[in-house]
Every structure is written in C-alpha cells, then in structure tokens.
N, C-alpha and C positions, 0 to 999 in steps of 0.2 A: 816266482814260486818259492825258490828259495829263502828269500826275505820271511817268509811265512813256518818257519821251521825256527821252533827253539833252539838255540845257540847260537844262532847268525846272526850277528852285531851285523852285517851292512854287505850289499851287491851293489857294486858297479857293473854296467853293459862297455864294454870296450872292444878295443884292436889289439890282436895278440900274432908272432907267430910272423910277420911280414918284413919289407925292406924299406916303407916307405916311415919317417921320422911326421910323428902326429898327425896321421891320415885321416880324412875326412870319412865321414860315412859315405859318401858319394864315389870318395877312390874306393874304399871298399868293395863296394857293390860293382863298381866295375869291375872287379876284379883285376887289376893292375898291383894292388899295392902288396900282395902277397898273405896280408892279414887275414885270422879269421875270427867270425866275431865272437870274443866269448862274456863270460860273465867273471867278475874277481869276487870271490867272498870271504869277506872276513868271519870267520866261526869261532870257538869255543872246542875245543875239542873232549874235552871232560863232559860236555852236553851235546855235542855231536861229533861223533869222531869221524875220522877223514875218512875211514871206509865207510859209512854209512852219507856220504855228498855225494860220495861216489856211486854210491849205489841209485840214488836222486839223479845222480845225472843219467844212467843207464836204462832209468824206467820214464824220462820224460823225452828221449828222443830218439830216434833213429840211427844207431851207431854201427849197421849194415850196408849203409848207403855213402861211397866215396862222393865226399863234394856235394852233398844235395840231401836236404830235408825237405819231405813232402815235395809238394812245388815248387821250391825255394832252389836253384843249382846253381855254384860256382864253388870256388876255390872257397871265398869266405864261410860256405855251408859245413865244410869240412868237420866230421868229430875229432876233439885235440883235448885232451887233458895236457896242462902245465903243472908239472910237479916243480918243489921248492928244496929237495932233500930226495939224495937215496930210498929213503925209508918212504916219502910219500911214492917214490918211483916204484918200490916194492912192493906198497900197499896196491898205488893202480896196477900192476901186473897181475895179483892176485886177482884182483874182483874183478877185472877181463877176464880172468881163467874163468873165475867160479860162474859169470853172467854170459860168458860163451853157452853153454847149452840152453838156453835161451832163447836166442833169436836162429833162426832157418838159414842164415847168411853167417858166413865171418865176418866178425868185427873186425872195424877198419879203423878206428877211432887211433890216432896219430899218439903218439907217447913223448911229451919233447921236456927238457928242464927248463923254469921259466925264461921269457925275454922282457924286454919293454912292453908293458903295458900303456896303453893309449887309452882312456877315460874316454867314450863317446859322447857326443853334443847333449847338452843337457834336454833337450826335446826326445832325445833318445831314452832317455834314465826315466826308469818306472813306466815307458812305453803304454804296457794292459793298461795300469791301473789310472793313467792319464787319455786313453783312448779308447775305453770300453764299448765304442760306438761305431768305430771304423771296420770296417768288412773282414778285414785277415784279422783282427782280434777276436769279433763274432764266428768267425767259422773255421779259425783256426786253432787260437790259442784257447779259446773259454773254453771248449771241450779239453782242454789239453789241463788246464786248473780245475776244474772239476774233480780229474779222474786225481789227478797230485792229492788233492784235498779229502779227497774219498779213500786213498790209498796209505795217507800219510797221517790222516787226524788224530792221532795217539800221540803224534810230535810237533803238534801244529802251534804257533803260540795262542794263548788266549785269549 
C-alpha cells in the first residue's frame, strides 16, 4: 500500500526488532527469533512527511491489539514503529497522542530506535501484488487496499 503513495521511492517487507542475525520467514513465524515483521520505506519527506506515514500506518492496522493482527498472533504481529532520530521519536509520540482517541483500546504499538534490518525472501516482496489469487490476500488484504485507496486517493501516485 505504501508503494502506492506519492513520495515513496521504495518498501521493503522485512525482520526488525529480534535476536536472531538474517532470520528466515519461517523463524519468524515461529516466533523464536524475536522479530517482527515490518515494512522499510524509503520516502521523500517534502512530498510525504514522516507524520503523515505515520498516520498510513495507524489507519491500515490494528495498533490495539498486543502481538496480533486479525487472525494473525505471535510476537512478530506486534505494532512497532522504528524511528531513525530524536525527532522521528518525537514526531511518533505526537501522532500516538493525537490517534489515541481513536481507537476504544490503548495503543500498544512498541516505540524502539532502529536495529538491523533483515530484507525478507524475495517471494515475500510485493506479496498482494504477486498473489492476488491466494485466500488471506482475497479476504484479507484486498478489503484492506481498497479502503487505503478510497481513503488516501488525493495522494495516490498516478
């Protein structure tokens, strides 16, 4: 979804956040390697500033929910913003304040400065847009890109 928003030169799916050194999807998901899975995106900030990713990120998931999106529950489900500076740490503090009245639940979504990033299996990378056909894409995500698309088209690329 992100990929789809003017300014963002490029998302990787990767392992952030864990103890194990270039972990597989597989440790992942077992939840062993302490990772969780997030996205890395390169942006622009003159055309999309870091408060407004941030805000993308708070309207496409569930950041009420310790360890568990939808169906989805382990350690790697976890919400976690990785800031890169003070000032991103500032920014995400703010827009959890301002997107706390929001949700019926306290955000739980994790605050950490970056770590190693792990780049996931290339079968991993652009996931939807290589698997529009598989069941958790049809019933889980497409409703999920829709609403992004319907919510976001003022900023969408063309």
């Amino acid at each position: 979804m992100f990929k789809d928003l003017r300014g963002v030169a490029s998302v990787v799916s990767g392992y952030m956040g864990g103890h194990l050194i270039k972990p597989s999807y597989r440790q992942v998901c077992e939840g062993d390697s302490g990772h969780a899975e997030v996205v890395q995106i390169n942006f622009d900030p003159a055309q999309l500033p870091y408060a407004d990713v941030l805000g993308v990120f708070f309207s496409i998931h569930d950041p009420t929910t310790l360890n568990r999106q939808g169906n989805d529950h382990g350690t790697q489900y976890r919400s976690a913003i990785f800031y890169h500076s003070p000032e991103q740490q500032g920014t995400a503090q703010r827009v959890m304040a301002e997107v706390a009245p929001l949700f019926e639940a306290p955000i739980v979504t994790e605050l950490n400065p970056v770590e190693q990033f792990y780049p996931a299996e290339d079968y991993h990378q652009d996931y939807f847009s290589k698997n529009p056909a598989q069941p958790y894409c049809m019933f889980v995500v497409a409703p999920k890109v829709v609403k992004f698309r319907k919510q976001y088209v003022d900023r969408l690329k063309r």
